[in-house]
C-alpha positions as CSV (number, residue, x, y, z in Angstrom):
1,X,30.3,46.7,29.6
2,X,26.6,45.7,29.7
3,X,24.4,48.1,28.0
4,X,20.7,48.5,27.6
5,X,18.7,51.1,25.4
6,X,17.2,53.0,28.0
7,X,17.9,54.1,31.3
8,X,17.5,52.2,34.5
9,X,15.5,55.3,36.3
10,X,12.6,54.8,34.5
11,X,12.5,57.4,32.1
12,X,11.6,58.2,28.7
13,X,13.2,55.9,26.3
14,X,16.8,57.5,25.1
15,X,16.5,59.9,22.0
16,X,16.9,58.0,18.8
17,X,20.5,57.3,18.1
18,X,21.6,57.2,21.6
19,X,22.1,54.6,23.6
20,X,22.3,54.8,27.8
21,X,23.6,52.0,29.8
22,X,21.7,49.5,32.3
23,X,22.7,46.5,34.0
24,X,21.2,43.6,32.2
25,X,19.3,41.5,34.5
26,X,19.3,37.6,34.8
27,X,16.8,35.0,33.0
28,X,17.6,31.9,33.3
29,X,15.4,30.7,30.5
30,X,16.6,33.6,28.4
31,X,17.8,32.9,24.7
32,X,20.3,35.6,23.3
33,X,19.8,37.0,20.3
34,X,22.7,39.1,18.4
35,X,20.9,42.1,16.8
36,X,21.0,45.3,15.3
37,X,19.2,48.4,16.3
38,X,17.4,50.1,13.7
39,X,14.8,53.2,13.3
40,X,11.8,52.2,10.7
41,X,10.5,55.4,9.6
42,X,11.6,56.8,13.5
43,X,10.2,53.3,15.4
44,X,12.9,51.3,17.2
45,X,13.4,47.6,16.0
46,X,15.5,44.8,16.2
47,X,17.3,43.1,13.5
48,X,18.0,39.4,13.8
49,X,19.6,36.7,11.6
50,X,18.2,33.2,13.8
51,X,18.5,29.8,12.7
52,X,15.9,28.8,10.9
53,X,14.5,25.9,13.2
54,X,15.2,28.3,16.0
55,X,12.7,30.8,14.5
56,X,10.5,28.4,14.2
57,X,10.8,27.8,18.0
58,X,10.3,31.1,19.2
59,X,7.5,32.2,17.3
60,X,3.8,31.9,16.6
61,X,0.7,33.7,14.1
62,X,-2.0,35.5,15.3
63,X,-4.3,34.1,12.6
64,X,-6.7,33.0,15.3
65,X,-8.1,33.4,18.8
66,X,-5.1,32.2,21.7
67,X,-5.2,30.2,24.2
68,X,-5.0,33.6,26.3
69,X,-7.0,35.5,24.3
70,X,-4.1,36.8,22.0
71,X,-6.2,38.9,19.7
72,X,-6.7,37.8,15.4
73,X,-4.1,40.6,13.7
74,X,-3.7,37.6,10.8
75,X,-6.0,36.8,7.8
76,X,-6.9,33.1,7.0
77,X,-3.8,30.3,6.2
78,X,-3.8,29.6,2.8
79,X,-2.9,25.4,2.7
80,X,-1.8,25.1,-1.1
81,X,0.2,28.6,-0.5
82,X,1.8,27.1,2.6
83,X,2.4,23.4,0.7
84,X,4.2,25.7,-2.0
85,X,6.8,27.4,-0.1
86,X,7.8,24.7,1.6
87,X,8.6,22.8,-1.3
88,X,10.6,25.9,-2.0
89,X,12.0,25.9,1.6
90,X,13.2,22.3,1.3
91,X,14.6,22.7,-2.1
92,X,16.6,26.0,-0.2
93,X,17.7,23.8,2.5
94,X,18.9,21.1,0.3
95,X,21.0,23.8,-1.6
96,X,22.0,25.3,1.5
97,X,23.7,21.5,2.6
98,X,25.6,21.1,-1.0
99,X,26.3,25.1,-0.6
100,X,28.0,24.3,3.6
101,X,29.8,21.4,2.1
102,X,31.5,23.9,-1.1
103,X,32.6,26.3,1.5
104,X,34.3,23.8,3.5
105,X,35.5,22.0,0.8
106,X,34.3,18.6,1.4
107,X,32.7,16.0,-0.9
108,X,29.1,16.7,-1.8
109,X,27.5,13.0,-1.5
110,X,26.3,11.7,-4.9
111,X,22.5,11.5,-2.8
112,X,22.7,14.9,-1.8
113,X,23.6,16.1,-5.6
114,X,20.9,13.7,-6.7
115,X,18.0,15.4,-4.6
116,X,18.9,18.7,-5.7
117,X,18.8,17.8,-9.1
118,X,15.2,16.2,-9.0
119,X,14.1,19.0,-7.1
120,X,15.5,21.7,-9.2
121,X,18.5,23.9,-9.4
122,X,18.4,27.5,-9.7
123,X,20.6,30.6,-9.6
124,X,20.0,32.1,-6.4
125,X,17.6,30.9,-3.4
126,X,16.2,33.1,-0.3
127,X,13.6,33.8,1.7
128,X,12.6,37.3,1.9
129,X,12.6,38.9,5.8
130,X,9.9,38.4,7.9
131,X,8.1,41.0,10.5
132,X,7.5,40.0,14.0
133,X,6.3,41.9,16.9
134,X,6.8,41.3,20.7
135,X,4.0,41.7,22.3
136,X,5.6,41.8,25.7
137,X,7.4,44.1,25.5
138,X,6.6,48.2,26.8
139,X,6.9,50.8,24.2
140,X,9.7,50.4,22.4
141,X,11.2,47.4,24.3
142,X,11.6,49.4,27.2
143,X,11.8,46.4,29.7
144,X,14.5,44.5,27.3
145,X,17.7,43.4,28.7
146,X,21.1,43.8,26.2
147,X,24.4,43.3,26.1
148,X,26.7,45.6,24.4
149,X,29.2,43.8,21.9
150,X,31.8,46.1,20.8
151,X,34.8,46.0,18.4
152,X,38.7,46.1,19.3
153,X,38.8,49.6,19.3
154,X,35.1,50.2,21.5
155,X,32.9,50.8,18.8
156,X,29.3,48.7,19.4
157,X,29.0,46.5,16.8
158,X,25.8,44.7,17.6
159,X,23.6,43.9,21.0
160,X,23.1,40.6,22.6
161,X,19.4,41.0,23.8
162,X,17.6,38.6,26.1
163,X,14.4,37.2,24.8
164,X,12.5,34.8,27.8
165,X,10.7,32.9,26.5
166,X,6.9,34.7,27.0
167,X,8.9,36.8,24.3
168,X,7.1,34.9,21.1
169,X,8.2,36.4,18.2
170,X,4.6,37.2,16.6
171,X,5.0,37.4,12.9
172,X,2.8,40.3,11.0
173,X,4.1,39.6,7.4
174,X,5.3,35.8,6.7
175,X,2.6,33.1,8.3
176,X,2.8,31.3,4.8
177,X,6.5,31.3,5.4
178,X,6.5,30.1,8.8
179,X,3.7,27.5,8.0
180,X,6.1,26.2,5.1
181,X,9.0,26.1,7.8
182,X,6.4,23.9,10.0
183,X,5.4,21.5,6.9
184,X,9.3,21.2,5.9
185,X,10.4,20.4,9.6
186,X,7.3,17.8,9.9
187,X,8.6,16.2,6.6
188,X,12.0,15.8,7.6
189,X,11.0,14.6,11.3
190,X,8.9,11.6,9.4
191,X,12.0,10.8,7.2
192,X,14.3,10.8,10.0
193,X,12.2,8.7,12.5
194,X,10.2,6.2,9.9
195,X,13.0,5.9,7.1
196,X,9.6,6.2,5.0
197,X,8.1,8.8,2.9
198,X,4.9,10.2,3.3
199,X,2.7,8.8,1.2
200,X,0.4,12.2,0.9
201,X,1.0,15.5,0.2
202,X,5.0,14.8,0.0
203,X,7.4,17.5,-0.1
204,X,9.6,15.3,-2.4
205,X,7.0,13.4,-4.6
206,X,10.2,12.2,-6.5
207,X,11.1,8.4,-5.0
208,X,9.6,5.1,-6.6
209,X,10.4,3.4,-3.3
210,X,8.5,4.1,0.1
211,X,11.7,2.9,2.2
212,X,14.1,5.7,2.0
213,X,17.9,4.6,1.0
214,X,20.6,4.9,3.2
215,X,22.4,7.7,1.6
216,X,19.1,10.0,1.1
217,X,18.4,9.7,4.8
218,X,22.1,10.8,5.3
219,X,21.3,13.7,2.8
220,X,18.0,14.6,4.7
221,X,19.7,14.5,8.1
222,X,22.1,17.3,7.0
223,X,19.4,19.1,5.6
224,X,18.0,19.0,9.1
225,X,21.0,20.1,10.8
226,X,21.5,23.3,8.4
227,X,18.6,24.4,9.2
228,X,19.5,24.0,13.0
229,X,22.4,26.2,12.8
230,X,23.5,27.2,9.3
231,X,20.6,28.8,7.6
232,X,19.2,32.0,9.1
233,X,15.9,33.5,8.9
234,X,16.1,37.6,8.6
235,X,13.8,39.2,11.2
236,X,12.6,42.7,11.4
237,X,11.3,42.9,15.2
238,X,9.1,45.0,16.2
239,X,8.6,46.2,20.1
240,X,5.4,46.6,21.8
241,X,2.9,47.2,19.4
242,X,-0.4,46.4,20.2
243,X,-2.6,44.4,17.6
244,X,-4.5,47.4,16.2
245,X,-0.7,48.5,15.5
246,X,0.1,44.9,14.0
247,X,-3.2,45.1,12.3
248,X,-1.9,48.6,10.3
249,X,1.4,47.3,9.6
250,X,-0.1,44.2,8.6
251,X,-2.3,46.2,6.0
252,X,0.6,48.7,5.5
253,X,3.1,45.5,3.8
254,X,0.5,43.8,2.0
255,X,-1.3,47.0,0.5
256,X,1.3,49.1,-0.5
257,X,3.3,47.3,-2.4
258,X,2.8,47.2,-6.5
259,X,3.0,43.2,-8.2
260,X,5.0,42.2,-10.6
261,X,3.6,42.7,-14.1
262,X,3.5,39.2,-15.1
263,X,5.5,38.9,-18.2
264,X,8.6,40.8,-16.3
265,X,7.8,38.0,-13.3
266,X,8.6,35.3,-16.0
267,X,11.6,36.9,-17.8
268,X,13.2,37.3,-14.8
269,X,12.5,33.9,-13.1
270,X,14.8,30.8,-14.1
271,X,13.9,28.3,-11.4
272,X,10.7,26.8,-13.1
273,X,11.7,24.4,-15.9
274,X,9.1,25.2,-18.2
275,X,10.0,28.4,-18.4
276,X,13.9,27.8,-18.4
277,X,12.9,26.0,-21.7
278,X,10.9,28.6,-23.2
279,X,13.7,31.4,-22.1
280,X,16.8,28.9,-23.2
281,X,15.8,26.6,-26.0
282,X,13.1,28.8,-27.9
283,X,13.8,32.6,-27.5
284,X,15.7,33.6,-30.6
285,X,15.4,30.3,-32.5
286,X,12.8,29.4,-32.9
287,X,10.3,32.1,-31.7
288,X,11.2,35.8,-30.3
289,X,10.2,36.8,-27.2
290,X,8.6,40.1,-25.8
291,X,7.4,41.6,-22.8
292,X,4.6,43.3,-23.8
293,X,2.3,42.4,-27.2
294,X,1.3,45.0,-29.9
295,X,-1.6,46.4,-29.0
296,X,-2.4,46.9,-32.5
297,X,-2.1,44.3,-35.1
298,X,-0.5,46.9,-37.1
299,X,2.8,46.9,-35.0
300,X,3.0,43.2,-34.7
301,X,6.4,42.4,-35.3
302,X,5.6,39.3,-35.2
303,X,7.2,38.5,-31.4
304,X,5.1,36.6,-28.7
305,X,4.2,37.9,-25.4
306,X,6.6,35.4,-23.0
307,X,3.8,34.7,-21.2
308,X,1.5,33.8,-23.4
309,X,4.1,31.5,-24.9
310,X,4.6,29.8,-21.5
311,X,1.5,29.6,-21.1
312,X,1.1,27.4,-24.2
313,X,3.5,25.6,-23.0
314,X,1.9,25.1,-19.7
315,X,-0.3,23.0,-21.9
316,X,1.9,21.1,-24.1
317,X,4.1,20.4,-20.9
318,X,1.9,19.2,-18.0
319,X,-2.2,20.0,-19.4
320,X,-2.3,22.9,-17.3
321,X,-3.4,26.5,-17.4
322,X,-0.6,27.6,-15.9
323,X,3.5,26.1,-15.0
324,X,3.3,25.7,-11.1
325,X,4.3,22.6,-10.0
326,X,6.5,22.0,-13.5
327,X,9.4,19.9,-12.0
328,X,12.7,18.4,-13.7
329,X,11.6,14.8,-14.0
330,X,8.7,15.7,-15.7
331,X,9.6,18.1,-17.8
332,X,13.1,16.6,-18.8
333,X,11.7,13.8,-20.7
334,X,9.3,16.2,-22.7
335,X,11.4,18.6,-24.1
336,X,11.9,16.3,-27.5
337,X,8.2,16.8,-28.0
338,X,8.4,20.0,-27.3
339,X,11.1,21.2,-29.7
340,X,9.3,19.1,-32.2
341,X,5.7,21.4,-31.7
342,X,7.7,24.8,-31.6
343,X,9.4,23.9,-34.5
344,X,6.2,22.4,-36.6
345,X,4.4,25.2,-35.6
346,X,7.4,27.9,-36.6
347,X,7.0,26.4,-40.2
348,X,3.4,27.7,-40.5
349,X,3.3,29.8,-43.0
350,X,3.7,33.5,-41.9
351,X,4.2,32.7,-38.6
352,X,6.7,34.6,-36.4
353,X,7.1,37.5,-39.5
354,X,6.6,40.8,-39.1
355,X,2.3,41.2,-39.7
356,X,2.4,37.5,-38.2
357,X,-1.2,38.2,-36.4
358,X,-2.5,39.8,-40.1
359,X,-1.1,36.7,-42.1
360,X,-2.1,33.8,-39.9
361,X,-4.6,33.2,-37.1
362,X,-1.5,30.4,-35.6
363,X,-0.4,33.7,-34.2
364,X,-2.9,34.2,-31.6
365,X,-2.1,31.9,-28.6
366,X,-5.5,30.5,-28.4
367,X,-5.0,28.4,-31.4
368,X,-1.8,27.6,-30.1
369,X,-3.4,26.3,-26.9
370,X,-5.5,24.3,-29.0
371,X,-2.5,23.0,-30.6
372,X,-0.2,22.1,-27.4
373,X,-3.3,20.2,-26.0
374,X,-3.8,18.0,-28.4
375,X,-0.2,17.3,-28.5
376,X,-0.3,16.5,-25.2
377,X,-2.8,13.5,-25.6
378,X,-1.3,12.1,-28.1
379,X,2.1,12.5,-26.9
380,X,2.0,12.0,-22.7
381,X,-1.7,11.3,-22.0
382,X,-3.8,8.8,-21.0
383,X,-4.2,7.7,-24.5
384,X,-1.4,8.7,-25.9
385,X,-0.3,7.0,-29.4
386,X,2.4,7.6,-31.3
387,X,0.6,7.0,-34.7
388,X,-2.1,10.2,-34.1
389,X,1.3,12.1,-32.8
390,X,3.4,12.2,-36.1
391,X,-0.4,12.6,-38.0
392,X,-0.6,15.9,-35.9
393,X,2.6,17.5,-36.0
394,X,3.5,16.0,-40.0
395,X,-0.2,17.9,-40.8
396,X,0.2,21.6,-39.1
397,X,1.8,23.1,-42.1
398,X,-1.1,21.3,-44.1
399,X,-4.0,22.9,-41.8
400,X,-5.3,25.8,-43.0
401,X,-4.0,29.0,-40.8
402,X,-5.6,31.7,-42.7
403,X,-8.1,34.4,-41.2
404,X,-10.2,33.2,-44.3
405,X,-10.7,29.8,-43.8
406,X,-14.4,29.0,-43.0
407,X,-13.8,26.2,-40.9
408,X,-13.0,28.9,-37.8
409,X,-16.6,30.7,-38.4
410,X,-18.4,27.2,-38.4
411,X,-20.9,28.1,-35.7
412,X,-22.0,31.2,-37.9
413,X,-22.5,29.2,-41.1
414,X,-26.0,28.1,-42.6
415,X,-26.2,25.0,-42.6
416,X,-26.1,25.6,-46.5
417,X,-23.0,27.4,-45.8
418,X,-21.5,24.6,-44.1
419,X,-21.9,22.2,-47.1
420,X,-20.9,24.8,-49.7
421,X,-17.5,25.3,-47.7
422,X,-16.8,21.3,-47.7
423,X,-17.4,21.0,-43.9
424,X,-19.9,18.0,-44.3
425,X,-19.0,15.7,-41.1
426,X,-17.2,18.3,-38.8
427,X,-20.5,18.8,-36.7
428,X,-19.3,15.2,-35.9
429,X,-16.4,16.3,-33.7
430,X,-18.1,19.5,-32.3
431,X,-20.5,20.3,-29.3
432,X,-23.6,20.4,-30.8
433,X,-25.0,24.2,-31.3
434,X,-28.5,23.3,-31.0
435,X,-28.5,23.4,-27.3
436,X,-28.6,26.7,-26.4
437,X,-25.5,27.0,-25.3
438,X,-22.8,30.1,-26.4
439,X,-20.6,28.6,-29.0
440,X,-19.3,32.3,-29.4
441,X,-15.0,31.1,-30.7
442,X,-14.7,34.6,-32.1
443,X,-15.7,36.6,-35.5
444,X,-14.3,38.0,-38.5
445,X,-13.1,41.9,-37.3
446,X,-11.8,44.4,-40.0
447,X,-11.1,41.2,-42.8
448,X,-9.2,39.2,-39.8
449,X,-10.6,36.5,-37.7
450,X,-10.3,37.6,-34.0
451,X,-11.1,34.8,-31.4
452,X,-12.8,35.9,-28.1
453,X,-10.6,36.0,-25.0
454,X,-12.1,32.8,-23.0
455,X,-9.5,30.7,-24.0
456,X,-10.6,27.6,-21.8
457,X,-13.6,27.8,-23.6
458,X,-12.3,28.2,-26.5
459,X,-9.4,25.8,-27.6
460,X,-11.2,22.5,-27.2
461,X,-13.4,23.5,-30.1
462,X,-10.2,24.7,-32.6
463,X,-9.2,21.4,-30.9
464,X,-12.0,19.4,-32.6
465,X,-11.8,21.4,-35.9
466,X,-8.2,20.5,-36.0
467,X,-9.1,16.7,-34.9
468,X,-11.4,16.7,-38.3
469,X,-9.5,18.4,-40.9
470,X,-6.2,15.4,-40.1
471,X,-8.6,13.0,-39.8
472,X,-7.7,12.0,-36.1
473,X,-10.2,10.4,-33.5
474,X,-12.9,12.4,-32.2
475,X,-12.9,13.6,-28.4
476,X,-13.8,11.0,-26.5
477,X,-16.4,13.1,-24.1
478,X,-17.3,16.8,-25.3
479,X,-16.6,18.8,-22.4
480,X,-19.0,21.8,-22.2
């Protein structure tokens, strides 16, 4: 029986959990969707699983002015956002081809494996549903066509609904998704047709060679065709609304929502490699992990914050702020170095002990910072040398960690001061204070040196101290 929400007379839309019936009518360029009826908060709306390629298709972003004069119910496109997710998107598909070939049993290709491997494996993969609104539609998708699919017994199970094609799935919440489906889709159509990858702005920045070999192109053409049929998209669709109604939902999904406190972000994420190594090689051997740091230095336990540890290690891994972009084949090769550091800097006296911030200054992650970047140069950068490495992390248990040390309160000394505490020849490997400039690394709080909170400012000057008292180079260009 073919079956439509409303009834064919014209009148009001059929009371919420009802259903009347109506003669679907033809379109011969109509695309059937399967989907559930549901009631958000007493609104009717579709929900569809589509291909993903197929979403694609059907679908557009009001993020500007249309060629019809579609109206803006879409903020700016964020590029690096978009570049992001589909990197994430790809590495999903690729998972999704080894995942199609498990459930039917079949040999996963040794290119296929490889790929996923570079790229990253992880424990669980999705993308979150996205919002869409037809525009075309009356009220409450009054004018849709559907087919009633029922069970053996005559209980509807789902509706086939008709979507011509002026029905463009507008999407409210997901444009970053979508625009990451777009990048992925133009990266596999370049492999596919070229047997070359691009040499900008790749999706998989993980090939030596240009020419693509035979069995990743086989490995990319699957990826293709899951994306064609076997992995879905989850679409809420809304009916009707106009775009001051888009423009409150809009605000409504992005606004009311709370983000993830930071720390909780990282202990629950596995998929970056950096922090799989802080969460798997270091918590509870070499340092312990916590959510939250003592907000006095009274309760320190002598735990560090999980992100202020990955953040050192953001550092000591890749000479960033921060982990994005941390991928296997970099970080693989590193992890020897690494271990090496976190064990060094465990053997400083006091450090990770119950009082830990009280007993050494190591304890604060700024000086840590200091101490993951310069293990960096010497280790992966430019100038790295093996020599000024083993200097470095043989000489952290001889440095001086204590709150009393007057090397950390040089830019507060005399210059009296300065020669009285032996520091004769450290203003060598230091910006020079004379210019003006805030050389403000902290002060002595309470009997405990307490450094200020702009770490980027910060840890190149602890970097320098530290450069001076094991007698390493100076650095090559202060940076102010």
């Amino acid at each position: 029986m073919n079956t439509s929400l409303y009834p064919p007379n014209g009148e009001m839309p059929a009371p919420l959990g009802t259903l009347d019936e109506l003669m679907v009518f033809g379109d011969q360029n109509a695309t059937p969707v399967k989907a559930f009826i549901g009631h958000n908060l007493g609104y009717r709306t579709f929900l569809v699983c589509i291909p993903m390629h197929e979403f694609f298709r059907m679908s557009d972003v009001a993020n500007e002015v249309g060629a019809e004069g579609e109206p803006v119910a879409q903020r700016k496109l964020d590029p690096g956002h978009a570049q992001n997710l589909a990197k994430y998107i790809l590495r999903g598909l690729v998972s999704a081809a080894v995942n199609r070939r498990e459930m039917q049993k079949a040999t996963i290709p040794v290119s296929l494996a490889e790929i996923r491997d570079r790229m990253g494996a992880q424990p669980y993969l999705s993308l979150q549903p996205i919002v869409a609104n037809i525009r075309t539609c009356q009220p409450l998708g009054a004018n849709l066509s559907a087919e009633r699919l029922a069970t053996a017994n005559g209980e509807t199970a789902a509706f086939k609904v008709m979507l011509s094609q002026k029905d463009v799935l507008w999407v409210v919440d997901g444009q970053h998704r979508r625009k990451g489906m777009d990048l992925v889709f133009e990266f596999l159509e370049i492999v596919r047709s070229t047997h070359k990858y691009p040499k900008k702005s790749s999706l998989y920045p993980y090939s030596d060679d240009e020419i693509v070999p035979p069995g990743e192109l086989q490995a990319w053409q699957e990826c293709f065709d899951v994306a064609r049929g076997f992995s879905t998209v989850a679409v809420e669709v809304h009916l009707g609304l106009n775009y001051r109604q888009e423009r409150q939902l809009f605000h409504d999904l992005n606004n009311l929502g709370k983000k993830v406190d930071r720390s909780l972000a990282l202990t629950f994420d596995d998929s970056n490699p950096v922090n799989a190594f802080v969460k798997d090689e270091l918590n509870g051997t070499i340092v312990t992990l916590c959510e939250q740091d003592a907000k006095s230095w009274d309760n320190d336990l002598g735990e560090l914050p999980i992100k202020d540890v990955v953040a050192v290690n953001a550092h000591l891994f890749l000479n960033k702020a921060n982990i994005s972009g941390a991928t296997p084949p970099v970080v693989m090769p590193r992890k020897v170095v690494a271990r090496r550091f976190w064990e060094a800097v465990a053997a400083i006296p006091g450090f990770g002990e119950s009082g830990a911030k009280k007993a050494t200054v190591a304890a604060q992650p700024v000086v840590l910072k200091a101490l993951a970047k310069l293990t960096f140069d010497f280790a992966f950068g430019r100038k790295r040398n093996g020599e000024y490495l083993d200097r470095l992390l043989d000489g952290i248990t001889e440095i001086d960690f204590s709150h009393e040390n007057p090397m950390w309160r040089y830019y507060e000394l005399t210059e009296e001061q300065r020669s009285e505490f032996g520091l004769d020849g450290l203003s060598d490997y230091l910006p020079s204070d004379a210019d003006g400039k805030n050389r403000d690394v902290g002060s002595i709080q309470g009997g405990y040196m307490r450094f200020g909170a702009k770490h980027n400012d910060i840890f190149p000057i602890l970097g320098d101290m530290i450069r001076w008292k094991l007698e390493l180079p100076v650095r090559g260009v202060i940076e102010e």
